[in-house]
C-alpha positions as CSV (number, residue, x, y, z in Angstrom):
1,X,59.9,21.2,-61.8
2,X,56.3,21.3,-62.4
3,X,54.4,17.9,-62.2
4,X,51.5,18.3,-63.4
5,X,51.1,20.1,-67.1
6,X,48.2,18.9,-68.3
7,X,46.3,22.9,-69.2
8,X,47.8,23.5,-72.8
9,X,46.7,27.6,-72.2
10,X,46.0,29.1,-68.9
11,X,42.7,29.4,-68.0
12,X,41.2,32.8,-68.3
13,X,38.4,34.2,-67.1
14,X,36.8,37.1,-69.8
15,X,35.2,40.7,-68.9
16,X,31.6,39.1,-69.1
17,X,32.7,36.0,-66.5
18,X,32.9,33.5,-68.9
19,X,35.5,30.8,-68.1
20,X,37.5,28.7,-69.8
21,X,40.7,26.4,-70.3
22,X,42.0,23.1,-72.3
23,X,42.8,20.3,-71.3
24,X,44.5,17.5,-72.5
25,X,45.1,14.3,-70.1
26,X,48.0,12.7,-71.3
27,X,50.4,14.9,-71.3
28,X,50.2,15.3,-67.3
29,X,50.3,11.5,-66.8
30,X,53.1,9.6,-69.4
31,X,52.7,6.7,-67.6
32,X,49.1,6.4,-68.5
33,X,49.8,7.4,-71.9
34,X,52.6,5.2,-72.7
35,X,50.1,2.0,-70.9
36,X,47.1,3.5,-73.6
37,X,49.2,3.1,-76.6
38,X,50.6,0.2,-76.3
39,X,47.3,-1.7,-75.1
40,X,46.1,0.2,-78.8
41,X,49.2,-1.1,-80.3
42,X,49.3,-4.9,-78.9
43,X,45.3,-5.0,-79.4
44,X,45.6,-3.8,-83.0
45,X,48.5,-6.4,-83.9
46,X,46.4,-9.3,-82.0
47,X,43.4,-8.3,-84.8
48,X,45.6,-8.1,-87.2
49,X,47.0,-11.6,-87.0
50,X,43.8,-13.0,-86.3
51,X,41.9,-11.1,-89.2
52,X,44.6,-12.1,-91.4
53,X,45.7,-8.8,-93.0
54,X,47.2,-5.8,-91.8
55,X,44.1,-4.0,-92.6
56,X,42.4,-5.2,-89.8
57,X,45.1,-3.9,-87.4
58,X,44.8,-0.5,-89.0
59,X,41.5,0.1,-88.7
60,X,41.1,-1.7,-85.2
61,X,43.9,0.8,-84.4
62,X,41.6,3.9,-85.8
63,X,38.9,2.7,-83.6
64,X,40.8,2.4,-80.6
65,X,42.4,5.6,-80.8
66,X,38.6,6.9,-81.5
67,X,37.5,5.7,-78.1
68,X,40.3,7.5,-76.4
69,X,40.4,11.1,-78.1
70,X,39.3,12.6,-75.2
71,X,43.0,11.3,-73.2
72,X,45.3,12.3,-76.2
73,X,43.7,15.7,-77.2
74,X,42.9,18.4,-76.3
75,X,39.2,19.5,-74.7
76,X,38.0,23.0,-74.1
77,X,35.6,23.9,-71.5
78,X,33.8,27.2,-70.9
79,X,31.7,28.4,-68.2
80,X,29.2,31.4,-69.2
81,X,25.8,33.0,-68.1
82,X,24.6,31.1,-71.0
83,X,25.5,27.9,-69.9
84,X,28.2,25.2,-70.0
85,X,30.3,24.7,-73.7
86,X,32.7,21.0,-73.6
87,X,34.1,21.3,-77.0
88,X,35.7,17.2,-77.1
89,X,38.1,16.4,-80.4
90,X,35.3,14.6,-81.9
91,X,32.0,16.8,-80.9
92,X,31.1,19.8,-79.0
93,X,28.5,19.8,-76.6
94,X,26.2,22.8,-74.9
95,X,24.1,22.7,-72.2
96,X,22.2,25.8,-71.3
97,X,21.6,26.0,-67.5
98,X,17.9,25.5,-67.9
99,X,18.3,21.7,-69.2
100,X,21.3,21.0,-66.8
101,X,19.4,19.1,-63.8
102,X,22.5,18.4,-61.5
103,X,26.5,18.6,-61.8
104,X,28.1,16.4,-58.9
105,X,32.0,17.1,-58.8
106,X,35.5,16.6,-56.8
107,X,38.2,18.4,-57.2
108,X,39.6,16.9,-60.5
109,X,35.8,16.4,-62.5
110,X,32.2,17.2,-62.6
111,X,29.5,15.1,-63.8
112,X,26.6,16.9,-65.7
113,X,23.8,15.3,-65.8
114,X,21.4,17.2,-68.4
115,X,17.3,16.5,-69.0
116,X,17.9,13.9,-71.4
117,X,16.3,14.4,-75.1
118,X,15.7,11.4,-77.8
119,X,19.0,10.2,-79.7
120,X,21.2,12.5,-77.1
121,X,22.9,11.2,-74.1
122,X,22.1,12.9,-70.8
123,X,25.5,13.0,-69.2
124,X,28.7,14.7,-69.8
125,X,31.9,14.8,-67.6
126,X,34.5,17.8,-67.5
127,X,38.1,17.6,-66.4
128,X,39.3,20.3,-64.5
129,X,42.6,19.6,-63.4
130,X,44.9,23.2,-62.4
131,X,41.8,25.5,-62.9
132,X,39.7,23.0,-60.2
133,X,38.6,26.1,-57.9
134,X,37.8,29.0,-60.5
135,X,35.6,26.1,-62.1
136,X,34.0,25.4,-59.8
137,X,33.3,28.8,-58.7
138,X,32.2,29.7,-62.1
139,X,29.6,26.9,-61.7
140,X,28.6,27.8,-59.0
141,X,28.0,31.9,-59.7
142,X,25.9,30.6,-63.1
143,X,23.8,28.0,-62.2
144,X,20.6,27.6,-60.6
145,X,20.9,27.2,-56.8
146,X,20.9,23.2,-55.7
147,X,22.1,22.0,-59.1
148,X,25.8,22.4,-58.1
149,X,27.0,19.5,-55.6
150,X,30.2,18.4,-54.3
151,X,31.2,14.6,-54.0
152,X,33.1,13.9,-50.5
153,X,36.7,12.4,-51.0
């Protein structure tokens, strides 16, 4: 039986040496998943009660879930020449190598830290989970030498 499932596709790796892969967090950790709804659940009836109307609960729900898209769908990364694409259920982001000043990672994440630009945040993390090692190799065959750094466990 295979614990951990989390990769909706297999990764692939394209003629040009793009990579990429989905991901989607909770369906590799149920336990997790069942704690996040519930807390969503048990925080939404709370409001609810104490706003008064079942409105309340509703759209304190919608919120909730809002702030945790990236656990209960699905995210796909790709790794190109061109630069780094994290396409989250609620925005995509791109960071071409030339803005992307250092990615510290482990063997389940990476941290990119990009030059930050007004009204833009300056940091975005990637989960890797299966496809860890072909990742990580990707990051490091594109980007500029020092930018990629590993994190001791």
């Amino acid at each position: 039986m295979n614990d951990t499932p989390p990769s909706l596709e297999e990764p692939s790796r394209e003629p040009d040496g793009t990579f990429e892969w989905s991901i989607r967090p909770a369906v590799g950790r149920p336990g997790a998943m069942v704690f996040a709804v519930s807390t969503i659940i048990i925080m939404s009836s709370l409001i609810g009660v104490m706003g008064g109307d079942w409105i309340w609960a509703a759209l304190s729900a919608v919120l909730l879930f809002l702030t945790t898209s990236r656990f209960f769908l699905t995210s796909r990364i790709s790794i190109s020449s061109e630069g780094i694409r994290a396409q989250f259920p609620l925005r995509t982001r791109f960071m071409p190598w030339s803005e992307i000043v250092s990615i510290r990672h482990d063997g389940s994440a990476a941290l990119i830290r990009s030059r930050s630009r007004r009204w833009r945040k300056a940091e975005c993390t990637v989960l890797f989970d299966d496809p860890a090692d072909m990742a990580i190799e990707s990051m490091l065959r594109f980007a500029p030498d020092g930018v990629v750094q590993g994190v001791d466990s």
